[in-house]
MILO-816658 format. One record per residue (C-alpha): residue in one letter; x, y, z. Coordinates in Angstrom, 2 decimals. Example, Ala and Ser with C-alpha at 12.3 -4.5 7.8 and 13.67 -1.06 7.14 Angstrom:
BEGIN
rest / px / py / pz
a / 12.30 / -4.50 / 7.80
s / 13.67 / -1.06 / 7.14
REM end
This chain:
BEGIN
rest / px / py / pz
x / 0.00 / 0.00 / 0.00
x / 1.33 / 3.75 / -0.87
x / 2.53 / 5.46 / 2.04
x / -0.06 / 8.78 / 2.90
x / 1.43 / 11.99 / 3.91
x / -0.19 / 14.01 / 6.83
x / -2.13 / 16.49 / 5.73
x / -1.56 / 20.25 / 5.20
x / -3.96 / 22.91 / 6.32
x / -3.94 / 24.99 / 3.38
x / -3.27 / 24.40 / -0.21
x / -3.72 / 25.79 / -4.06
x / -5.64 / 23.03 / -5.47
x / -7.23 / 20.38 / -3.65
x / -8.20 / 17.09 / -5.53
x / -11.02 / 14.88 / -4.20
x / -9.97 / 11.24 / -5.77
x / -6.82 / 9.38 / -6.24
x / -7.68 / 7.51 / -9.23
x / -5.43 / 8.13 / -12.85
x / -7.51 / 11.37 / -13.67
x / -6.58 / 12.87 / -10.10
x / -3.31 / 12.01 / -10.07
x / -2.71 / 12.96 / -13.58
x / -4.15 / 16.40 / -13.17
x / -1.63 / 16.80 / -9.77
x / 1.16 / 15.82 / -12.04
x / 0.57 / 18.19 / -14.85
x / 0.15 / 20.81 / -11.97
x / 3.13 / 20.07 / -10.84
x / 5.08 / 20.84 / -14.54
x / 3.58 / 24.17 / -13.72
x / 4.82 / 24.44 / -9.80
x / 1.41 / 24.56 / -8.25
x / 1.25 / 22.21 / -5.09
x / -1.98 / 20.03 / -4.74
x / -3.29 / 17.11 / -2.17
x / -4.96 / 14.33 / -3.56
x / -7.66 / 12.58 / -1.38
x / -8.25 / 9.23 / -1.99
x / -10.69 / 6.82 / 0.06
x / -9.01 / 3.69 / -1.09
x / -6.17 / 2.76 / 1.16
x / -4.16 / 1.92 / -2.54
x / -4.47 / 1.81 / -6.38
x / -7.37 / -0.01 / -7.95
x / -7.90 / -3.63 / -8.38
x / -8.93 / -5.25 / -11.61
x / -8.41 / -4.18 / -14.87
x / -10.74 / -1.34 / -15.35
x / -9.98 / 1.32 / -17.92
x / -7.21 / -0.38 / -20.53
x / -7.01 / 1.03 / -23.78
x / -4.96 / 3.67 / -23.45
x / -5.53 / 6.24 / -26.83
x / -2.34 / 8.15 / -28.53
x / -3.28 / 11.53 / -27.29
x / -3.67 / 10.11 / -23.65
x / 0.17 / 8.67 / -24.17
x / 1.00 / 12.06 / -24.90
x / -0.55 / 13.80 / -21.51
x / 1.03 / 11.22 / -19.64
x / 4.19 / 12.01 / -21.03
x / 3.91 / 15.21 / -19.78
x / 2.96 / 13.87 / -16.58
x / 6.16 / 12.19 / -16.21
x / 4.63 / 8.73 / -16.70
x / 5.77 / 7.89 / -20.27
x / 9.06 / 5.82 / -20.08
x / 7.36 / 3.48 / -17.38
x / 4.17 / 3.18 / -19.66
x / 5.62 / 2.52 / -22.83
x / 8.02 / 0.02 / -21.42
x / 4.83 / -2.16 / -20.13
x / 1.89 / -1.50 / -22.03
x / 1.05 / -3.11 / -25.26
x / 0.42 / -1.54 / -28.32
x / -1.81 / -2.03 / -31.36
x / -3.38 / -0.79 / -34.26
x / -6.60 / -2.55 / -35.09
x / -8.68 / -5.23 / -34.96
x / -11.03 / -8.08 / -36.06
x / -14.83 / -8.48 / -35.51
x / -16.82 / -11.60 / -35.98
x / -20.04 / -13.09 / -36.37
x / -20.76 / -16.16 / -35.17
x / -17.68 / -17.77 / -36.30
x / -16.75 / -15.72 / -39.67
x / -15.10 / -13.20 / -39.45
x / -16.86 / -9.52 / -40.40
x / -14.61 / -6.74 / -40.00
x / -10.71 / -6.08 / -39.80
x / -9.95 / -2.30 / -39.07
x / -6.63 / -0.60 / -38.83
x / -6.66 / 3.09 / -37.23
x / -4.25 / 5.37 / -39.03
x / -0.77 / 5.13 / -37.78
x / 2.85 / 5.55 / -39.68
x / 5.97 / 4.75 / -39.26
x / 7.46 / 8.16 / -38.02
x / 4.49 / 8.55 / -35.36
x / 5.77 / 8.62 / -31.38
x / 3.07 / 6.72 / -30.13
x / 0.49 / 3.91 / -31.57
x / -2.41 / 4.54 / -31.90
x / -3.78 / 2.82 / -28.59
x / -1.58 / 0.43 / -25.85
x / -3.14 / -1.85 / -24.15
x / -2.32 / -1.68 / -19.55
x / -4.55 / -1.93 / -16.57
x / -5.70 / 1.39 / -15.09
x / -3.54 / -0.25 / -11.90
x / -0.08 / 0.22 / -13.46
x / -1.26 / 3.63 / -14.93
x / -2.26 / 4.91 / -11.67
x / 1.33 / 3.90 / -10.15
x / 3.39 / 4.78 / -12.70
x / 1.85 / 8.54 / -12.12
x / 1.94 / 8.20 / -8.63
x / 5.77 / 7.58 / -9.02
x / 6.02 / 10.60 / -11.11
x / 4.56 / 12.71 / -8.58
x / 7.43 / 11.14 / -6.00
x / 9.85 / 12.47 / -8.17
x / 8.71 / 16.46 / -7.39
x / 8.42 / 16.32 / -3.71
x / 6.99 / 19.03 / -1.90
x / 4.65 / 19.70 / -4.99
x / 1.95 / 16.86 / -4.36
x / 0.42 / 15.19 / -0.77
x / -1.65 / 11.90 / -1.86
x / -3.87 / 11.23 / 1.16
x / -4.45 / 7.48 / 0.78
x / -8.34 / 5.74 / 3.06
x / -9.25 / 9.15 / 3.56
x / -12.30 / 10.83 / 2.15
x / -14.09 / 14.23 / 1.35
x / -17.11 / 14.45 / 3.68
x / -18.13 / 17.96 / 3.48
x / -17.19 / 21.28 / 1.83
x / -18.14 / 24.71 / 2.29
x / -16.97 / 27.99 / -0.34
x / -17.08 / 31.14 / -0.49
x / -15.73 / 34.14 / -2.57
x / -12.18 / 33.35 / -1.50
x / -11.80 / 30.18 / -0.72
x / -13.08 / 26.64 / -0.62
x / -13.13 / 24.80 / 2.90
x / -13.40 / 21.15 / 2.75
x / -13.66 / 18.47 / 5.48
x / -11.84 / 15.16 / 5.27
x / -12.18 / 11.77 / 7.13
x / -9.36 / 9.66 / 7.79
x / -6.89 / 7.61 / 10.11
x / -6.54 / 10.62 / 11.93
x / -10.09 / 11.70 / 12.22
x / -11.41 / 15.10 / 10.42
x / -9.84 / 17.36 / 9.68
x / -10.66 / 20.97 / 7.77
x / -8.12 / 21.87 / 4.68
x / -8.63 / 25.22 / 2.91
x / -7.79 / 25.36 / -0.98
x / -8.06 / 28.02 / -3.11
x / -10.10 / 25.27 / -5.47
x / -11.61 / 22.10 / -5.41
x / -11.63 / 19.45 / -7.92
x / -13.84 / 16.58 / -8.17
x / -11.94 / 13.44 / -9.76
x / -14.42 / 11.10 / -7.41
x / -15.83 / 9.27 / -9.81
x / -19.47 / 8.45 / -11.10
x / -20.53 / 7.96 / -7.56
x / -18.92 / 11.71 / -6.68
x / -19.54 / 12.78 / -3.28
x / -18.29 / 16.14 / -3.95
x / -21.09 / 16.34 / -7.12
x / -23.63 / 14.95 / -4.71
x / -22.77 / 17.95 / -1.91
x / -23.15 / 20.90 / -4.31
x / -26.84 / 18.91 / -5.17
x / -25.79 / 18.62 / -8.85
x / -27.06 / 16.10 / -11.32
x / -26.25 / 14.18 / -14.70
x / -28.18 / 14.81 / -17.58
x / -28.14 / 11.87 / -20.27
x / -29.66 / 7.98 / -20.99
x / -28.22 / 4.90 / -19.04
x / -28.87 / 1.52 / -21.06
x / -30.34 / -2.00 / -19.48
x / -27.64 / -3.86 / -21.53
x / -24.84 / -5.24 / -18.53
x / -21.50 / -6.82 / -19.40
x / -19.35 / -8.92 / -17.36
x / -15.79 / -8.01 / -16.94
x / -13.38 / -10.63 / -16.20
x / -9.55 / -11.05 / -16.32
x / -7.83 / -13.97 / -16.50
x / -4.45 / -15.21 / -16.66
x / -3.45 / -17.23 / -19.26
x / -0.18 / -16.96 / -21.96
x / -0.78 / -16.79 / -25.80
x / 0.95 / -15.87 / -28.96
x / -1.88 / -14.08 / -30.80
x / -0.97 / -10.48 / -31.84
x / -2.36 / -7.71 / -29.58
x / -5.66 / -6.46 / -31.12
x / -9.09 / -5.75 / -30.19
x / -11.10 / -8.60 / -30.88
x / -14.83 / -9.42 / -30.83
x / -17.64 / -11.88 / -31.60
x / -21.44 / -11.41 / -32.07
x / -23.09 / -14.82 / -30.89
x / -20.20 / -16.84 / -30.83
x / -21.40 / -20.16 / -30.45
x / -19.13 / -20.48 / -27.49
x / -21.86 / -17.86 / -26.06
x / -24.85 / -18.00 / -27.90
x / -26.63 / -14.86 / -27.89
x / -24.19 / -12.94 / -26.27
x / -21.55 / -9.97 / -27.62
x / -17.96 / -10.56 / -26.19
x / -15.24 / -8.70 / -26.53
x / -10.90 / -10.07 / -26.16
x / -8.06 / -7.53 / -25.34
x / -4.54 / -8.33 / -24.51
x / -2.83 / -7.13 / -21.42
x / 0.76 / -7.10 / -20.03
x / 1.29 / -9.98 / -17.43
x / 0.00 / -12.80 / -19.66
x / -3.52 / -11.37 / -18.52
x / -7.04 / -11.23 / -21.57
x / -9.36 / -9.16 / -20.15
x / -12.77 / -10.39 / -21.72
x / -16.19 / -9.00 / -21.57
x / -18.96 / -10.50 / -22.62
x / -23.00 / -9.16 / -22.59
x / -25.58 / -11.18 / -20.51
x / -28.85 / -12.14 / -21.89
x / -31.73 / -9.60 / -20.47
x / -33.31 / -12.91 / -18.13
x / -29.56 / -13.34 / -16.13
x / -29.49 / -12.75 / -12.40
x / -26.39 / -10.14 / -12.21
x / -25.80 / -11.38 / -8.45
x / -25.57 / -15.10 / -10.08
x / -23.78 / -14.15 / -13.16
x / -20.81 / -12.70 / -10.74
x / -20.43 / -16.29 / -8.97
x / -17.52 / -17.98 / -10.10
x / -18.73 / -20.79 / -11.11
x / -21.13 / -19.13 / -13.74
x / -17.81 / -17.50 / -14.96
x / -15.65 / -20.17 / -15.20
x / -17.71 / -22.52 / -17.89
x / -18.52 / -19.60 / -20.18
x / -14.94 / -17.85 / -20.46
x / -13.70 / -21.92 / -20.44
x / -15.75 / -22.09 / -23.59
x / -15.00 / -19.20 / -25.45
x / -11.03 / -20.11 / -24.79
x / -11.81 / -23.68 / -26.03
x / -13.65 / -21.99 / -29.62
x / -10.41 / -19.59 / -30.51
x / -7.86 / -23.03 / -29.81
x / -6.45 / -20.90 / -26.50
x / -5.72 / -24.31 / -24.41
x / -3.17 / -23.30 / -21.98
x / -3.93 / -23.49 / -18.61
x / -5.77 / -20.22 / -17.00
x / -7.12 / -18.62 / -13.98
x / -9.47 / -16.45 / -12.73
x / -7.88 / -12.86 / -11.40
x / -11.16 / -10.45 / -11.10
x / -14.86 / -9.73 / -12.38
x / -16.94 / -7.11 / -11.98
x / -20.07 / -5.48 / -14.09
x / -20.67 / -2.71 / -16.12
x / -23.90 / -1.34 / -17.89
x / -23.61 / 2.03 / -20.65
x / -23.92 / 5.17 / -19.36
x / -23.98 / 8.41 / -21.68
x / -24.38 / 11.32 / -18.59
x / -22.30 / 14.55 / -18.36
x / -23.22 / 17.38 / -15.98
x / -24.12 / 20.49 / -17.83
x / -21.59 / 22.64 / -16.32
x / -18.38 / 21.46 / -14.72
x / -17.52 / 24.85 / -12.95
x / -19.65 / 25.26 / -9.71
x / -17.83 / 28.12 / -8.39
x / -14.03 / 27.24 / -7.13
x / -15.58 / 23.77 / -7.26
x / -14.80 / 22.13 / -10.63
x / -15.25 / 18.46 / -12.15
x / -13.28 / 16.09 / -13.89
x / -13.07 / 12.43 / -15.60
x / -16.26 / 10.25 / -13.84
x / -17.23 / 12.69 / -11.62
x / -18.13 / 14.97 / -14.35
x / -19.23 / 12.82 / -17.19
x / -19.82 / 8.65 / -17.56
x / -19.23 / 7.77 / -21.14
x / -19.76 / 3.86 / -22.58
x / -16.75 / 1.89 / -22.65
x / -17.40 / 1.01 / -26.67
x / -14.55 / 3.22 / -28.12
x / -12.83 / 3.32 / -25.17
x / -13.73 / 6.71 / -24.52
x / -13.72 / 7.21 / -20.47
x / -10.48 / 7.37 / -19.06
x / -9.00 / 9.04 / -21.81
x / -11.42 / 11.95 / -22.15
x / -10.83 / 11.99 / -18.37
x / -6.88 / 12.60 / -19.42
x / -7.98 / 14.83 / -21.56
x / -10.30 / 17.16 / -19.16
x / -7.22 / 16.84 / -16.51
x / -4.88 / 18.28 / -19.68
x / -7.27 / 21.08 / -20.27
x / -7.97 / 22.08 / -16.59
x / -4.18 / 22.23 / -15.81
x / -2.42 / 24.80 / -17.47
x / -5.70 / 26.60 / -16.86
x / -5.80 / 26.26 / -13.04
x / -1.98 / 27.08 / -12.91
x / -2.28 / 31.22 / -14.80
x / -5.25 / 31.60 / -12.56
x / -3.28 / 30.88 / -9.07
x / -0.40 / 32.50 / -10.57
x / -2.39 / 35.83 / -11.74
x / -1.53 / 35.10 / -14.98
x / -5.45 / 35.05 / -15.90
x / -8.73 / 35.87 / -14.48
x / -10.72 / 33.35 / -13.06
x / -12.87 / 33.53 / -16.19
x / -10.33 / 31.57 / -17.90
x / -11.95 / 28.64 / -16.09
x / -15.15 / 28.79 / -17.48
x / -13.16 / 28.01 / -21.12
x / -12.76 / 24.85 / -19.25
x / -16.30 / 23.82 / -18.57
x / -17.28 / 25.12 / -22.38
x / -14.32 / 23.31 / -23.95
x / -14.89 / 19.87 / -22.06
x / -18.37 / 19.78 / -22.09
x / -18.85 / 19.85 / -25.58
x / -16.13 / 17.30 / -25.94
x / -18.01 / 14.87 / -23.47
x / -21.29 / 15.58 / -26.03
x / -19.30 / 14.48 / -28.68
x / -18.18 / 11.25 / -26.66
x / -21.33 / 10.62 / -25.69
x / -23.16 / 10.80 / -29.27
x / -20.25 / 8.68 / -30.38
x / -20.36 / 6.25 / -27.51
x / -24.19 / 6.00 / -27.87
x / -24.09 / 4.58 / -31.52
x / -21.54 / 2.18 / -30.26
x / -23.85 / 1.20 / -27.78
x / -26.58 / 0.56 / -29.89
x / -24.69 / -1.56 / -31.33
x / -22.82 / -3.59 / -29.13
x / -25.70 / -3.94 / -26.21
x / -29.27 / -3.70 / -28.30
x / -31.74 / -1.48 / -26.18
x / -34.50 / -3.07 / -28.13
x / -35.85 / -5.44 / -30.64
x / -35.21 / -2.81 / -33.64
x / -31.77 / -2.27 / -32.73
x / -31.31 / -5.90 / -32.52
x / -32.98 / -6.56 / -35.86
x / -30.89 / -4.23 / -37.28
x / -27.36 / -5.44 / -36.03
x / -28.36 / -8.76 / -37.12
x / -29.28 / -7.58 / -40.92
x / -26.11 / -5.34 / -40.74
x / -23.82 / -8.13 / -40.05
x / -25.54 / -10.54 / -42.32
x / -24.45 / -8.16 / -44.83
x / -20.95 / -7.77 / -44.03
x / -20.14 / -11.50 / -44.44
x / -20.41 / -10.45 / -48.71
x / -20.63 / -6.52 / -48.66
x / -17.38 / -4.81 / -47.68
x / -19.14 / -1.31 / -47.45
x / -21.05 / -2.42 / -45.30
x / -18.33 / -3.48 / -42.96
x / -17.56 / 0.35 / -41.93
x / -21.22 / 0.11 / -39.72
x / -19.50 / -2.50 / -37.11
x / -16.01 / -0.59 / -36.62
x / -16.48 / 0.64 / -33.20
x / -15.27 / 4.37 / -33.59
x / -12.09 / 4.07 / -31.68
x / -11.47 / 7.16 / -29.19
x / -9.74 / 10.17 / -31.10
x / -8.88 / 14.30 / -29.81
x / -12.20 / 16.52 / -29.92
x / -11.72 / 19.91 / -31.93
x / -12.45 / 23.06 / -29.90
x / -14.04 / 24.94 / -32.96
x / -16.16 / 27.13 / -30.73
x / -14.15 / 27.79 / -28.26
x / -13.79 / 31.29 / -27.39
x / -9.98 / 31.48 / -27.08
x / -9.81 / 30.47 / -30.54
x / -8.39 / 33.37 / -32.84
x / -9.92 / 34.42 / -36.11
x / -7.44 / 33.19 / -39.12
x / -7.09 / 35.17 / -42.03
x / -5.76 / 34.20 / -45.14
x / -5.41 / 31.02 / -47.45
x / -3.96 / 27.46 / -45.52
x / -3.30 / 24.42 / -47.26
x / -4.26 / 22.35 / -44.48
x / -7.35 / 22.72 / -41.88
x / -5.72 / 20.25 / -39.54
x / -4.14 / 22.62 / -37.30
x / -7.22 / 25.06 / -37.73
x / -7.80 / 27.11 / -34.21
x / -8.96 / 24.97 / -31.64
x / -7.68 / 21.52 / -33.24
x / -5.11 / 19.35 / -31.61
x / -2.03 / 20.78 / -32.79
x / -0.83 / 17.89 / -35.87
x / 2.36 / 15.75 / -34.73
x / 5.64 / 16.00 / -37.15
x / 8.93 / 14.42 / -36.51
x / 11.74 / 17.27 / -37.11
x / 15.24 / 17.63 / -37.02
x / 17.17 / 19.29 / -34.28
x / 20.84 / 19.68 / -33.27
x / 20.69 / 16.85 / -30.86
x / 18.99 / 14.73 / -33.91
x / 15.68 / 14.01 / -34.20
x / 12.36 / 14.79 / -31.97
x / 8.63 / 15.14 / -32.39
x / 6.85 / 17.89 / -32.17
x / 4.17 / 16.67 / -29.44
x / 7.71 / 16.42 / -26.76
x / 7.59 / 20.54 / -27.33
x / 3.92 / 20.77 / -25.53
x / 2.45 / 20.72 / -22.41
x / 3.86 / 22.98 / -20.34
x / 4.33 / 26.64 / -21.98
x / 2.80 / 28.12 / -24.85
x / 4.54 / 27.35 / -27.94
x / 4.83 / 29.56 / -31.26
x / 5.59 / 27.51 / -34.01
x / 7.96 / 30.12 / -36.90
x / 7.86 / 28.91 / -40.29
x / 10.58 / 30.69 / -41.55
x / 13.41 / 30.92 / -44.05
x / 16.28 / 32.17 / -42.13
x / 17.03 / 34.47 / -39.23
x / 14.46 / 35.29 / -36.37
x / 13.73 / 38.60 / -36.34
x / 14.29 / 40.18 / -32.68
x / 10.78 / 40.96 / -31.94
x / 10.28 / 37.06 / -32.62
x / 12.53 / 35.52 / -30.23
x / 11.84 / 38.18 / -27.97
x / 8.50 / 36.09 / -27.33
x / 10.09 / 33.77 / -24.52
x / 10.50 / 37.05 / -22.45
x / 7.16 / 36.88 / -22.49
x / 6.51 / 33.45 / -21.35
x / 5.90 / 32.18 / -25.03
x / 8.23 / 29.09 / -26.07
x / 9.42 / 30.08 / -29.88
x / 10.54 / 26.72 / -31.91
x / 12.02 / 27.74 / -35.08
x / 10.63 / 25.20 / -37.47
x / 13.16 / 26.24 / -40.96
x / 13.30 / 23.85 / -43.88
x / 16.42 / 21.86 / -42.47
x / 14.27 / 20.96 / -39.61
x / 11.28 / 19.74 / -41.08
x / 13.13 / 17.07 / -43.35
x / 9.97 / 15.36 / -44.16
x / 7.76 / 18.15 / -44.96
x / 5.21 / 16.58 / -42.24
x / 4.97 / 20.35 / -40.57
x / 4.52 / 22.18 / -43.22
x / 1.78 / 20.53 / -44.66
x / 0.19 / 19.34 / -41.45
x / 0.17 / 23.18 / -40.26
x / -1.06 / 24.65 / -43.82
x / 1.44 / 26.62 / -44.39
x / 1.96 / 27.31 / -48.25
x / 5.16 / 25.83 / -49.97
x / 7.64 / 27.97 / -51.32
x / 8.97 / 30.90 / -49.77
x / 6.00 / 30.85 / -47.54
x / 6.64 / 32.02 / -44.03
x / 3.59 / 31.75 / -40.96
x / 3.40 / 31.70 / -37.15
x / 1.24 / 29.13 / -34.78
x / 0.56 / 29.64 / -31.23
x / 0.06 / 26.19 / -29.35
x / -2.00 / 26.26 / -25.77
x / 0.31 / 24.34 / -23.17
x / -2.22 / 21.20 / -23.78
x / -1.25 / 21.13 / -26.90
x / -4.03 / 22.63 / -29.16
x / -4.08 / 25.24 / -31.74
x / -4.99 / 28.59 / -30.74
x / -3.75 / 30.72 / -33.62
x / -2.13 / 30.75 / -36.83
x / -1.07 / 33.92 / -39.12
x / 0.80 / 34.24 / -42.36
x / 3.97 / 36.44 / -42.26
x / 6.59 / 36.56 / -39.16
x / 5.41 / 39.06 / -36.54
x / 5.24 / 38.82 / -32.88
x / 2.72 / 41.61 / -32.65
x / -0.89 / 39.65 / -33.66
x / 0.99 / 36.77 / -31.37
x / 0.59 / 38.86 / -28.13
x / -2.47 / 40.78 / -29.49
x / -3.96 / 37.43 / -29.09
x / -2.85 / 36.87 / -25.52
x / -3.69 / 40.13 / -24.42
x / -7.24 / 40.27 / -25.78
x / -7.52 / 36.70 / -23.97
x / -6.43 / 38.81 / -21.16
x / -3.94 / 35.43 / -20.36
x / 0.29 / 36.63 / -19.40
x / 1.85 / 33.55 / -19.78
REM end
């Protein structure tokens, strides 16, 4: 079990959960120097499996965090995967990945590794992060200046004051349930039974899945690899099941024994944890209550089809944290928080209406949706355009196209992939210590991306006096021409600017080399980095 810190009385933020989205946002606070306590009412990390797939965006943020070397020496990645009906196979999908990319497209590790391997990043800063391990938020109280929260632990109660509050608590949040706030969304019937096992195999890593298999007839199961020799497999129950009985062992056993047998995996196996899960598509409509603000579960439940949950959770954590960090530090008025709420809400609509047509899919509310998963997988067997209906919409970044820190672009681009507000496009470059991506550049700072064709002009690299990162991006650097043409910027003699938000998204782009519209921006933002 982690060793817990005592508590202090005061601190900047305050984080209610200990889970990978708490103790990912601490860590990216800590890049920025702003000192958090986590609170977490399990006495350690989590058991079982849980959240797994772990998307290339997410591998990015927890890179930042300080998590990547450990994760990408133990997690597993992929690429793609197979579907089947019945016993024929229906689909085989490939997400887009290339050779020059830093990180596949998805690994495969349980949510248990991720949560220590961030946990031993925030070791690493001491002094910047407290993790208070079988305690729990019980109460809170705010005001204009402060938020005053009570915690229960080992020691008793005790009062901490923190300039904010953030809910990582989960779907069950007790800090959501305080403040009398509610989800807004659909939760489907349809349950699933997660199990991992143990067992060793050679097949590659991919996601894998089977519509009636006749090793469970009438049921929708679903195979991923993990590290450790473990498959974690999930597989639907029929609407007459007992969920109490499904969970006995002994009701496991036979059916996971018999989907093993059906795929030729014969080497010996055992049973490591189960649990259940039904679909949820609920987000809260606001996740700024004050200096009270919500994150991953707590804020939103999104169906696992897609894989969708903990990494939009990453993803709010991401957003919230450079955020968070120019407020405390006057940087930016506490307005800027409210970008948060707008940003990440949206994103979670998106995730759900994504998530929700996966869900129709994979759990059938009704007999229609049934009848038509059937026909549409009838089809597939002979109609490959067809096939494109079963791929199950893997998780990918949301675009902030609204947002309101977005700058108005002027001009022709040759690309609208690094448009304001989308994830600013990865490119491998060329430096003077050899080569590096362009994603290992965010996360902390802003970052202005110069196309030029020689010389900075003053005014330009004057910009880091200012707090703003400038990476040069000339023609020698960009040896494969993936920057250019990822950021629209015209060939030739061409020369353009891009301003990158510390969580790595496009806020602005202009034609020409001028630092002047750069800090325009920034001051009409009212943000001093």
């Amino acid at each position: 079990m982690p060793a817990t810190q005592a508590l202090p009385e005061t601190v900047p933020v305050l984080i209610a959960g200990g889970g990978p989205v708490g103790l990912t946002l601490a860590a990216l606070l800590a890049r920025h120097g702003v000192a958090s306590l986590v609170v977490e009412a399990d006495e350690g990390y989590c058991t079982g499996s849980r959240a797994i797939c772990i998307s290339r965006r997410s591998q990015e943020i927890l890179w930042t965090a300080g998590a990547g070397p450990a994760l990408a020496a133990k997690a597993l990645p992929w690429t793609g995967g197979r579907s089947h009906w019945r016993d024929r196979e229906v689909l085989h999908f490939e997400m887009p990945h290339e050779p020059t990319q830093r990180f596949a497209p998805m690994v495969n590790i349980q949510q248990y590794h991720v949560e220590a391997f961030v946990h031993a990043a925030l070791q690493r800063v001491p002094g910047l992060c407290t993790v208070a391990w079988s305690s729990r938020v019980t109460g809170l109280r705010q005001d204009a200046g402060e938020v005053r929260v009570d915690i229960d632990g080992a020691a008793g109660r005790r009062e901490v004051r923190a300039d904010y509050l953030v809910a990582c608590d989960g779907g069950r949040s007790t800090v959501r349930d305080q403040l009398g706030l509610q989800f807004e969304g659909t939760q489907y019937e349809g349950r699933y039974v997660i199990v991992d096992i143990v067992q060793p195999t050679r097949r590659p890593v991919e996601r894998l899945a089977w519509f009636d298999p006749p090793s469970n007839p009438g049921s929708t199961l679903l195979m991923h690899r993990q590290p450790d020799d473990v498959w974690r497999i999930d597989y639907q129950l029929r609407d007459d099941e007992d969920p109490d009985e499904a969970l006995k062992p002994e009701n496991i056993l036979p059916r996971v024994q018999s989907h093993l047998e059906m795929i030729g995996e014969t080497a010996p196996w055992r049973l490591l944890w189960s649990s259940m899960y039904n679909a949820k598509c609920l987000t809260l409509p606001d996740y700024r209550a004050g200096r009270v603000l919500f994150a991953g579960d707590a804020a939103h439940l999104v169906p696992i089809f897609g894989v969708r949950g903990l990494n939009s959770g990453l993803d709010d954590a991401a957003n919230l944290a450079w955020k968070l960090a120019l407020v405390l530090d006057g940087g930016a008025e506490p307005a800027l928080l409210d970008t948060y709420s707008q940003e990440r809400v949206q994103a979670a609509r998106e995730n759900i209406a994504y998530g929700a047509k996966s869900t129709e899919f994979m759990a059938p509310p009704d007999f229609g949706f049934r009848l038509l998963r059937e026909a549409t997988l009838r089809l597939a067997l002979d109609e490959p355009a067809v096939r494109s209906l079963i791929n199950p919409r893997q998780s990918a970044p949301v675009a902030y196209a609204d947002s309101v820190l977005n700058v108005a672009e002027q001009g022709p681009w040759t690309s609208a992939q690094a448009a304001p507000g989308q994830p600013a496009p990865e490119a491998l470059l060329q430096g003077p210590k050899g080569s590096f991506h362009l994603s290992q550049c965010f996360g902390t700072d802003f970052t202005c991306l110069v196309f030029g064709d020689g010389p900075l002009p003053h005014a330009v690299a004057d910009l880091a006096r200012h707090g703003i990162a400038v990476l040069d991006i000339a023609p020698e650097a960009d040896v494969h021409g993936q920057a250019r043409a990822r950021y629209g910027v015209p060939g030739g003699k061409s020369t353009a600017m891009v301003l990158v938000r510390p969580d790595g998204y496009v806020m602005g782009r202009w034609h020409g080399i001028d630092a002047a519209p750069v800090l325009a921006c920034l001051r009409g933002k009212r943000i001093t980095p």
